[in-house]
Each structure stands twice: as structure tokens, then as C-alpha cells.
LOFI-497252 format. One record per residue (C-alpha): x negated, y, z; residue number from 1. Coordinates in steps of 0.05 Angstrom, whole numbers, plus 5000, padded with zeros to 4 digits. Layout:
((X; Y; Z); NUM)
...
***
This chain:
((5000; 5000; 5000); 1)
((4942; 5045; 5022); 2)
((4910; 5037; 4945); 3)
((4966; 5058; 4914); 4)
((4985; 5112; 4948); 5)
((4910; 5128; 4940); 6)
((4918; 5121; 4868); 7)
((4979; 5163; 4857); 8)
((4948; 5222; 4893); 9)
((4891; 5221; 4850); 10)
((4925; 5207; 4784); 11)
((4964; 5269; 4812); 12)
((4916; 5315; 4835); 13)
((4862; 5300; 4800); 14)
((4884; 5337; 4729); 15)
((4913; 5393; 4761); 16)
((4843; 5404; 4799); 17)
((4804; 5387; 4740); 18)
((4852; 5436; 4695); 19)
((4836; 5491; 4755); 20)
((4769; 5477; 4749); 21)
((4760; 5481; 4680); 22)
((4798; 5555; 4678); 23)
((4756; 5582; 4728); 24)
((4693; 5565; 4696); 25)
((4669; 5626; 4646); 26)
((4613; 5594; 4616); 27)
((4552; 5635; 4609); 28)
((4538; 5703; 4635); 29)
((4566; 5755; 4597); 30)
((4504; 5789; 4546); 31)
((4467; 5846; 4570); 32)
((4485; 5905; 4544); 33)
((4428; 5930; 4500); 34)
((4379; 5981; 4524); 35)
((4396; 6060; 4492); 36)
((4326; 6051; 4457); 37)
((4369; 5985; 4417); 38)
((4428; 6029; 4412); 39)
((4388; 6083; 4378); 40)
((4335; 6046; 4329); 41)
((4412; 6013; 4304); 42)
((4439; 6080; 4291); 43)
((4377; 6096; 4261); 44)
((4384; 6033; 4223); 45)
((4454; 6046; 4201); 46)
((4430; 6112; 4175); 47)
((4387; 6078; 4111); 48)
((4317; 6098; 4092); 49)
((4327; 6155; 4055); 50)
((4362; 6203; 4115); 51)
((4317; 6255; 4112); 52)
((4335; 6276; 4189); 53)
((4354; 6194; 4212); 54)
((4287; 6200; 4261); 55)
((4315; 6261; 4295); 56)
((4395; 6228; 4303); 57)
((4354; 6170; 4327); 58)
((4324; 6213; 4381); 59)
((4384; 6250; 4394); 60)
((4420; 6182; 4415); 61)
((4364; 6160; 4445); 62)
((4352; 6219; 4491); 63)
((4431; 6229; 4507); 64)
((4440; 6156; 4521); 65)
((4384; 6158; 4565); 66)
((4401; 6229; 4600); 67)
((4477; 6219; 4600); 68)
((4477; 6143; 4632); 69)
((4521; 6106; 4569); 70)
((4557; 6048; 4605); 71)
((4539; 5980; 4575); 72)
((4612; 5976; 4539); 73)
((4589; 6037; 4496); 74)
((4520; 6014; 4478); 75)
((4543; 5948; 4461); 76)
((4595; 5988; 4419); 77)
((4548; 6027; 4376); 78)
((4498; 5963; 4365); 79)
((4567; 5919; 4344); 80)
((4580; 5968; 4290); 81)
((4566; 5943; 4220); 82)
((4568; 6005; 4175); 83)
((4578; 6072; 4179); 84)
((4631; 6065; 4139); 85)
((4672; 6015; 4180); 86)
((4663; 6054; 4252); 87)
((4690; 6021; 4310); 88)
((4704; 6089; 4347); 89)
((4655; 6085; 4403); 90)
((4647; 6155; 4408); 91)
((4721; 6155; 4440); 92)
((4690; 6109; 4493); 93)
((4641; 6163; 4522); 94)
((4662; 6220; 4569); 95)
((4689; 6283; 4554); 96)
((4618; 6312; 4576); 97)
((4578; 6258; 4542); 98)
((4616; 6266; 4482); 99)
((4598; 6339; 4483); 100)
((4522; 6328; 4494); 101)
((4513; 6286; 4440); 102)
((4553; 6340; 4394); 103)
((4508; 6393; 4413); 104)
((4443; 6350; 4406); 105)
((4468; 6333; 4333); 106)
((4492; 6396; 4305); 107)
((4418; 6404; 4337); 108)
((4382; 6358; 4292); 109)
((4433; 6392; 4225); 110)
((4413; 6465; 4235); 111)
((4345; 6474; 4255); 112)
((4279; 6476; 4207); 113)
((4251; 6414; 4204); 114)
((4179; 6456; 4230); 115)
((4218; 6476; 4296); 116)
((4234; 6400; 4310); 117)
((4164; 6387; 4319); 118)
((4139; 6365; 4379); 119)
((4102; 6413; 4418); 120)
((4035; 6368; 4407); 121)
((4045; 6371; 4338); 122)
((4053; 6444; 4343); 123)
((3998; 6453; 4387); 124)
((3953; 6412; 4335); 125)
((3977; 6461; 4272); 126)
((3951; 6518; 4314); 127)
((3882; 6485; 4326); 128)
((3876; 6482; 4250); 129)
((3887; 6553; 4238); 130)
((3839; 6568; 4290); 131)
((3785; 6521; 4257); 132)
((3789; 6580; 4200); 133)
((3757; 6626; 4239); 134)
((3704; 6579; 4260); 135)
((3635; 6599; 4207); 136)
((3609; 6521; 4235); 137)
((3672; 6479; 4200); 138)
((3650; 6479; 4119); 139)
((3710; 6499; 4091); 140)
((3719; 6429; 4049); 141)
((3730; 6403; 4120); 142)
((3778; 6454; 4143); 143)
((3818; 6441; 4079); 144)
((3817; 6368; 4094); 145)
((3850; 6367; 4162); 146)
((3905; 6427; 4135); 147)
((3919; 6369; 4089); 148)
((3925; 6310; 4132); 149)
((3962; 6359; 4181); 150)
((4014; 6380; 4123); 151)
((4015; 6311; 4098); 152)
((4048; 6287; 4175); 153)
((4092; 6346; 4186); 154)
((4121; 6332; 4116); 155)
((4125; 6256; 4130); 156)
((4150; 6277; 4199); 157)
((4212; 6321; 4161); 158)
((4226; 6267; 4111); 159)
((4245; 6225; 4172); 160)
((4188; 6180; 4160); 161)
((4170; 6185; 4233); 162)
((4204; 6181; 4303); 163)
((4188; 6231; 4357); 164)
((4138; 6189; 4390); 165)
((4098; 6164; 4333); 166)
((4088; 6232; 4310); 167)
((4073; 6256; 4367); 168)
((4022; 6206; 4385); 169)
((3992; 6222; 4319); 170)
((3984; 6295; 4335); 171)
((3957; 6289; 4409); 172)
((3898; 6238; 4368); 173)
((3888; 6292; 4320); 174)
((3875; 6350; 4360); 175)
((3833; 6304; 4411); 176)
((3794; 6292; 4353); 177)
((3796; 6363; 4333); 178)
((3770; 6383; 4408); 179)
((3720; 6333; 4407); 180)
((3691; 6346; 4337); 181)
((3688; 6423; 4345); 182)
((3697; 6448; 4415); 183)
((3629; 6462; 4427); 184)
((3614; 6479; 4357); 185)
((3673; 6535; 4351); 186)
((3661; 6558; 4419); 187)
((3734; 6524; 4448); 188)
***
């Protein structure tokens, strides 16, 4: 008698705990959402090769992201979307004031010279050049050398050839260079 009432309870219970079980358990952990340096090389991504300013709208997403603390569902948002001309609407997703920020950083990137978006190594490395023109100990060959390779980045740099960092990295090497080369020469 004992077995079968044994039996019955577990041909009983045992389904509906197994059924309980089974819709409790969620599998693996949910993704991580991806990092606003992902989120930004996708939208620069998205934007194609040719976008002459897709470097800066990559830093603008990158640096608003960061500043502005995107939750996870937005990131994930952006890096989900397939083309720019299929948007999934993940600007909605952001805050009033998030949404704002990244406005104002883009209309940013649209209406200032390319020359202006430098960053201030890059700047700084343009204005050690000019100064190596008033140096007699540069040959003037050399002088025209580095206004070339100088002009050559900042062009690349407006062409969107470059992010923010890379160019900048190659201008803080340049004018190290620079400083190294001809400091004592030019009297710096």
C-alpha cells in the first residue's frame, strides 16, 4: 500500500515540479551590454568609409555615452541596428538631457572647420612648424618636409581618415620629435 501511494505522489508531483523547474530556469546570463567605445566604432561603422566627418560622430558618441552614463538597453540598441536606413529608434531610449547632449555635440561635429576640431596636440604641433621657419639652423628642404607631413595628417584627419586618438597620438610623436630634433638647435 505504502509503494503505491508512493508512486502516485510522485507520478503526481513529480511533472508539476519538473514543469516549475524548467520555467524558472533562464538559461544563460543575459549578454553584457557593449562598452560606449563598441557602441561608437558601430556608429562609426554604420556611417561607411567615405563620411568625411564619421571620426568626429564617432567621438561624439563615444564621449556622450561615456559622459552621460547610456544604460546597457541603449547601447545594446545602437550596436543591434543594421543600417542607417532601418533605425531602430534608440535615440527615444535616452533621456531628455542625454538626448540633448548628443544633439549639441553633433550639430558640433556639422558646423565647425574641420582645422578647429583638431586636437589641441595637433594644434600645438602646427604651431611648432611655423616656429621652425624662423629657425636659420632647419634647411629649409626640411622645414618644407614636416609642413608636408603635418598638412598631409590634418587633411587625412578632416577626411575622417583618423579618430581623435590616433591623430592625436600622431601629433604628440611629432612634435616630441620636433623638440628633440631642434630644441637646442632653435633655441626652444
Amino acid at each position: 500500500m505504502r509503494r503505491g501511494w508512493l508512486l502516485a505522489w510522485l507520478v503526481c508531483w513529480l511533472p508539476g515540479w519538473l514543469a516549475t523547474t524548467a520555467a524558472c530556469h533562464h538559461g544563460d546570463p543575459p549578454p553584457e551590454a557593449p562598452s560606449c567605445t563598441a557602441t561608437a566604432d558601430h556608429v562609426r561603422g554604420l556611417l561607411g568609409p567615405g563620411g568625411p566627418s564619421a571620426s568626429r560622430i564617432r567621438d561624439a558618441f563615444a564621449v556622450r555615452c561615456e559622459e552621460d552614463g547610456w544604460d546597457g538597453d541603449v547601447r545594446a540598441c545602437v550596436v543591434a541596428t543594421t543600417s542607417l536606413r532601418k533605425p531602430r529608434h534608440c535615440k527615444a531610449m535616452l533621456t531628455r538631457d542625454q538626448r540633448a547632449a548628443l544633439d549639441r555635440e553633433l550639430a558640433a561635429v556639422t558646423t565647425t572647420p574641420a582645422a578647429g576640431r583638431l586636437p589641441a596636440a595637433c594644434r600645438d604641433c602646427g604651431a611648432l612648424i611655423e616656429r621652425l621657419a624662423r629657425c636659420a639652423a632647419v634647411p629649409g628642404s626640411t622645414r618644407g618636409d614636416l609642413q608636408l607631413a603635418y598638412r598631409d595628417l590634418t587633411q587625412a584627419w578632416s577626411r575622417g581618415n583618423y579618430d581623435a586618438r590616433a591623430v592625436e597620438v600622431q601629433c604628440r610623436s611629432m612634435t616630441d620629435r620636433l623638440r628633440q630634433t631642434f630644441g637646442t638647435k632653435c633655441g626652444w
